[in-house]
N, C-alpha and C positions, 0 to 999 in steps of 0.2 A: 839882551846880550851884554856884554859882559863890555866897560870902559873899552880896555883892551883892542877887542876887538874892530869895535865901530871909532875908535879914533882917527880922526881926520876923514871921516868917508860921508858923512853927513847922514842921510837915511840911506838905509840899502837897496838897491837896486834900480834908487829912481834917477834915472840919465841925468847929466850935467849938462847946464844951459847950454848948451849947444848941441844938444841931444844925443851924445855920447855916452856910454856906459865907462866908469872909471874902471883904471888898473886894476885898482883891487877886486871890485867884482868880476873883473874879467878872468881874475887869478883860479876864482870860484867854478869856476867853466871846465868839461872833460876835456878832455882829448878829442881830436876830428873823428878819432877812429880807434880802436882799442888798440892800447899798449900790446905791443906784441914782442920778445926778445928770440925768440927760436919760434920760426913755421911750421904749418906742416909737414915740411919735407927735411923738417930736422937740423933747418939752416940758422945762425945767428943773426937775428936781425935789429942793427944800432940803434938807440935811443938815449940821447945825453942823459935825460932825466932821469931815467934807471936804470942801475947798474947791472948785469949780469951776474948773476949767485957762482962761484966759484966751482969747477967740475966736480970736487970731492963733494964738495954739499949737494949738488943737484943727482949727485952717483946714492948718497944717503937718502936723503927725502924718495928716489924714484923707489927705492924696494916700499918706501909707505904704499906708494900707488901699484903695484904689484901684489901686495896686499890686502889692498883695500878692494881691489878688484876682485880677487879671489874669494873675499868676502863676499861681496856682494852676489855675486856665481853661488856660491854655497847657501844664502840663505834664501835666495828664490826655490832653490830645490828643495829646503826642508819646508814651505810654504809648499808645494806642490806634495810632500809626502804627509802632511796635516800634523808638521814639529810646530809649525808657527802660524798664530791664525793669518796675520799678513806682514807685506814688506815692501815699502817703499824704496826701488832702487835708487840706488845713484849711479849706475852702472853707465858713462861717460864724463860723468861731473867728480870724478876720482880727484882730479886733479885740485881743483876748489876745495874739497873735503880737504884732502893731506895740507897742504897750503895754509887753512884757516887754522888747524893743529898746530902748526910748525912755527908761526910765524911770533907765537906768543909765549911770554915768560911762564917760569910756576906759578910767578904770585898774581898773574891773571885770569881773568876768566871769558870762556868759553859758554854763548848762549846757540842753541842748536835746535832745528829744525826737527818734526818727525822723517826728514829723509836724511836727513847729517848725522847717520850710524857709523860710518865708517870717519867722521872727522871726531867724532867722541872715543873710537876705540886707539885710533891714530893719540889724540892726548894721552892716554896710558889705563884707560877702562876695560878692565875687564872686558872683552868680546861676550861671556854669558852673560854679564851682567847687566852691558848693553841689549842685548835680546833678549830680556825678560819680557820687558816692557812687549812688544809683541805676539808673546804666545799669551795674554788675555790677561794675567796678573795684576791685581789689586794695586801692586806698589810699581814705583820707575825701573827698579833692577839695584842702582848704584846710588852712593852717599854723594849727592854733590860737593859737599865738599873735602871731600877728599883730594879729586882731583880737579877742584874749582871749574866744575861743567854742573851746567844746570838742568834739569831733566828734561826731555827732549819734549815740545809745544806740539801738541798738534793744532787746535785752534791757531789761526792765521794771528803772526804781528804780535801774539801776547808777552812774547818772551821779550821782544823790545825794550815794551814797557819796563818788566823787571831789570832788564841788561841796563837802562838808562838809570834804573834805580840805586842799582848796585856799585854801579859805577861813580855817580853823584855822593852814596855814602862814602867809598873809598876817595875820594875827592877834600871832603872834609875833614874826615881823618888825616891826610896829608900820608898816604900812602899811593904808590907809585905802581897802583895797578892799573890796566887796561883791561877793557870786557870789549870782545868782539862779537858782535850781535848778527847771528845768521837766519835768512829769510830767505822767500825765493820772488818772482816777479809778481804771484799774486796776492802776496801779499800786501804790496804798495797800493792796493786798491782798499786796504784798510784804514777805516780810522783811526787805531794803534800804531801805526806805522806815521802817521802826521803827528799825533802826540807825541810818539818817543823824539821823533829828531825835533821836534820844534821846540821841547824841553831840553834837552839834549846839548841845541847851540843855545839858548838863551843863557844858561847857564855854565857854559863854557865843558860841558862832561867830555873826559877822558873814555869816549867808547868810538867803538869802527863801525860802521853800519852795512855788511856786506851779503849784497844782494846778488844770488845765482840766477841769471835771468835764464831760464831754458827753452824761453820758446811758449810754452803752453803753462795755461793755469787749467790742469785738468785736461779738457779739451779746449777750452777759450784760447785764442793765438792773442800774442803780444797784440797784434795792431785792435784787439774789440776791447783792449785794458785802459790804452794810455791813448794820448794823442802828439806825448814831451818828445823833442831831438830822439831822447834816449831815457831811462830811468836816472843815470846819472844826474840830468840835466836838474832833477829835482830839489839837487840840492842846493843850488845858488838862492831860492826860495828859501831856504831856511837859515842863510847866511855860514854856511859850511861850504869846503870844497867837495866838490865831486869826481871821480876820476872812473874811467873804462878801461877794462882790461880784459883782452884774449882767455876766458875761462876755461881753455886747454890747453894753454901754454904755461905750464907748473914753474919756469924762472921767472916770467913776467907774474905772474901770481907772486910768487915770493918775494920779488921786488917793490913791488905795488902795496902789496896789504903791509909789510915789513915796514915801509915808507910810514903809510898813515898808523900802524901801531906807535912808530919812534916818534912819527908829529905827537899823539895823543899824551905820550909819556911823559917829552918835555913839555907840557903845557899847552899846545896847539887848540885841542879842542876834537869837534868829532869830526868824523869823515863818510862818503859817502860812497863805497866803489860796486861797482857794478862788473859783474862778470857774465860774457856773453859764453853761452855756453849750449847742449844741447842733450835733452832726457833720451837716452834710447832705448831705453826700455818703457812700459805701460807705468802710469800714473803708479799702481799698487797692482798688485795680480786680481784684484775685482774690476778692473778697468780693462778693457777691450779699444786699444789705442787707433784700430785701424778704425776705426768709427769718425774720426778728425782729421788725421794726418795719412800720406801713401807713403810705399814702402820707398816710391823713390825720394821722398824727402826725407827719414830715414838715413837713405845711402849717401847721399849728399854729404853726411857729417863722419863716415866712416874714416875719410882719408885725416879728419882732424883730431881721429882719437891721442886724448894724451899720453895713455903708454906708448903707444905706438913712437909718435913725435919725440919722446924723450929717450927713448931705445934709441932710433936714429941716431942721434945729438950725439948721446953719449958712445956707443959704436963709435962712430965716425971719428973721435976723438982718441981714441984706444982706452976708454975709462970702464967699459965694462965688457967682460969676454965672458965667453963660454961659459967655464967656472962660475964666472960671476953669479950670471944667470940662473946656472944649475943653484947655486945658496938660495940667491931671495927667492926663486921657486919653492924648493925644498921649505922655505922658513914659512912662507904664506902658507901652504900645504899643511904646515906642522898646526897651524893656527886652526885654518879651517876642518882639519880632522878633530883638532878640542871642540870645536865648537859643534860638528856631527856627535860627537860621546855626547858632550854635556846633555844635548838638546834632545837627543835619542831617550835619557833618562827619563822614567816616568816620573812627575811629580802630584803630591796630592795639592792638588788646586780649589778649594771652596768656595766655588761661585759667592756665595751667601755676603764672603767678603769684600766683594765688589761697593757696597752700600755701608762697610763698618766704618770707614776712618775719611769719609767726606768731609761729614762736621761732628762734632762733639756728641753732637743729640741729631738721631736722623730727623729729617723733616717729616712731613706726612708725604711729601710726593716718593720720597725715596723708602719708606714703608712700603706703599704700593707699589711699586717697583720692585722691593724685595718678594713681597708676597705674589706675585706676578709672576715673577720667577720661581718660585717652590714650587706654585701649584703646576706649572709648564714641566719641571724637573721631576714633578711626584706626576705625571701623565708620557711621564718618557719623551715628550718632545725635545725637539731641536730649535731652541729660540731665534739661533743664527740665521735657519733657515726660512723663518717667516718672516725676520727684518732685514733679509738680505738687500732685498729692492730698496732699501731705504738707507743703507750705508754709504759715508760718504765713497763716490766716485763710480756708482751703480748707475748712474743716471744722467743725463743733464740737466736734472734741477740741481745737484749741486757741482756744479763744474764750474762755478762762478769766481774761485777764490781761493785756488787750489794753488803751489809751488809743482 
C-alpha cells in the first residue's frame, strides 16, 4: 500500500498496546446499519454523513427506474415468447442499477454484471444492443468503448479483475477516471474478488467496488457464504473503507456511491459498498426459485420496493403529478415497444460462429465442439435441449456462486 496511506498507522489492523484498534482503522468500519436517507414509507431519514440529492435530481434519476423496470417486465416476456434465450432480472434491484449509471462521469468506466442490463442501458447503450448478448449471439451487442462499459461477465468476479486493471492504467496515465466494478454477494466467495481489491488498495487504484447483496447466490442464502458482520466488513482486511447502504433506497444510493466515486477521484483510493438489497424475481427463468425461498419471504420485501418508496417521496413533496407520471410512463413504454420490434426481427444467426473468434487458431477442443454441433444441426436436433440440465442454474450443483 501506498506511503500515503499507512503513514503514522504502523501495520494495519493490528490493535495498539493496549489492545485497541486505532482511528484510522476504525475509519475503515461500515456503518451499524445501512445508510438509509428516505424509508420505506417514503419518509426522509437524517444522516450527517450524507447528504440528501436534491428533489429535481431524485424526480430525474426516478424516470431511470421506471424504466428500467419496464425493462426488465419486457424482457422476461420476450424470454417466455422464445425472442431471448435467457434473462437475468433485476426486477427490485432497479434502484442499484440506475444509481451505479448515474453516479459516474463520461470519462469513467462502468464494469457490469450478467444481471446489470438495465445499469448499462441507463449509461446510454443501446437497449438492442444491450440484449444481443442474450438471444445466443457470438459477440456482446456493444462497442465498449464507446460508452466506457465493459461487456457484461457472466463468470463470477472476472470483471474485477479487468475494472482494477483499467483503472490502475488510467492511474498512470494521470487521467481522472473512475471504474465502478459491479458484483453481486456470490461473488465474494471468489478468488478474483480477493485479487481485485487486494491489488486494488496496495496500489492505491481509483476504482468503487459495489456489491448488490441480494440475499441468494442462486439458491445458496447469504448466511451458507460468509461468516463477516456484513460483506462490507471485508474491506477493513484490505485496508480500504467499507460502507453499507439501503439497496432500495436510490438518494442514499446516490449519496453513498457519489461519495466514494468523489473519494476515488481525488486520490482516495478504492472503496468497498455493499448494498442490501433483494432479487424478486428467479435467478434466470431456468431457475425455479420456490425450490429455496417461500412466497412469504418474498412478500416481506414488497413494501421496500424502490419505485414504489421513491413515488411516495416524491408525491408527497408535490415533485411529480399526474402528468408526470403519464410522460415517464409513456417514455419507458416508447423504449420497451423498440425493444419488442427490434427483437421480434428475425436474424440470421450461424451457430458455427460461436467457435470463430475465441482465439486466432481454434484449438482442438473447440473443433470438436464445432463439429459436434453440425452433426446435431445436420440430425435436426435441439442441442439446448440435451444440455439443459447442465446449464447454469438448472440445478444445485451449480448454485454455489451465483449473484
Amino acid at each position: 500500500m501506498s506511503t500515503a496511506t499507512n503513514e503514522g498507522r504502523g501495520m494495519m489492523g493490528v490493535p495498539a498496546e493496549d489492545g485497541t484498534t486505532s482511528a484510522a482503522d476504525r475509519a475503515l468500519l461500515p456503518s451499524a446499519r445501512p445508510v438509509q436517507l428516505i424509508d420505506p414509507a417514503g419518509r426522509h431519514t437524517h444522516d450527517d454523513r450524507y447528504p440528501l440529492p436534491d428533489g429535481e435530481r431524485l424526480l430525474g434519476v426516478y424516470g431511470r427506474l421506471v424504466t428500467g423496470r419496464r425493462i426488465n417486465d419486457q424482457a422476461n416476456a420476450l424470454v417466455r415468447q422464445g425472442r431471448m434465450a435467457v434473462y437475468p432480472s433485476s426486477h427490485g434491484q432497479e434502484a442499484c442499477q440506475v444509481a451505479a449509471a448515474v453516479v459516474l462521469d463520461e470519462e469513467d468506466w462502468l464494469f457490469p454484471t450478467y444481471r446489470d442490463t438495465v445499469a448499462v442501458i441507463t449509461r446510454g447503450v443501446d437497449p438492442l444492443e444491450v440484449l444481443t448478448l442474450l438471444r445466443g449471439d457470438w459477440h456482446g451487442g456493444y462497442d465498449p468503448y464507446e460508452h466506457r462499459v465493459a461487456t457484461q461477465a457472466t463468470p463470477l468476479a472476472t470483471q474485477l479483475l479487468h475494472a482494477v486493471g483499467v483503472a490502475h492504467a488510467a492511474k498512470l496515465r494521470g487521467e481522472p477516471t473512475v471504474v465502478l466494478a459491479m458484483c453481486g454477494d456470490g461473488a465474494t466467495s471468489e478468488g478474483d474478488f480477493h485479487e481485485a481489491l487486494n491489488f486494488a488498495a496496495v496500489f492505491h487504484v481509483p476504482v468503487v467496488f459495489f456489491i448488490q447483496n441480494n440475499e441468494f447466490a442462486i439458491s445458496v442464502p447469504l448466511s451458507s457464504q460468509t461468516v463477516a458482520p456484513s460483506l462490507a466488513h471485508k474491506a477493513i482486511g484490505y485496508g480500504m473503507p467499507g460502507e453499507r447502504v439501503d439497496g432500495n433506497d436510490l438518494a442514499a444510493l446516490l449519496s453513498v456511491l457519489g461519495s466514494a466515486v468523489d473519494r476515488a477521484r481525488d486520490g482516495g483510493g478504492p472503496s468497498l459498498i455493499e448494498a442490501h438489497t433483494y432479487r424478486m424475481q428467479a435467478h434466470t427463468n431456468a431457475d425455479d426459485a420456490t425450490r429455496y425461498r417461500s412466497a412469504d419471504d418474498v412478500e416481506q420485501w414488497v413494501p421496500r420496493d424502490p419505485l414504489l418508496r421513491m413515488r411516495t417521496y416524491l408525491r408527497d413533496l408535490n415533485l411529480l403529478t399526474d402528468d408526470g407520471e403519464r410522460t415517464l410512463s409513456d417514455e419507458a413504454e416508447r423504449i420497451a415497444a423498440a425493444i419488442r420490434q427490434g427483437l421480434n426481427t428475425e436474424v440470421d444467426v450461424n451457430p458455427a460462429e460461436l467457435f470463430e473468434y475465441v482465439y486466432t487458431e481454434k484449438t482442438s477442443q473447440l473443433r470438436e465442439q464445432a463439429e459436434q454441433l453440425r452433426e446435431e444441426l445436420a440430425r435436426g436436433a435441439d442441442p439446448a435441449a440435451d444440455d439443459a440440465g447442465d446449464a447454469p442454474g438448472a440445478g444445485d450443483q451449480a448454485t454455489g456462486d451465483r449473484p
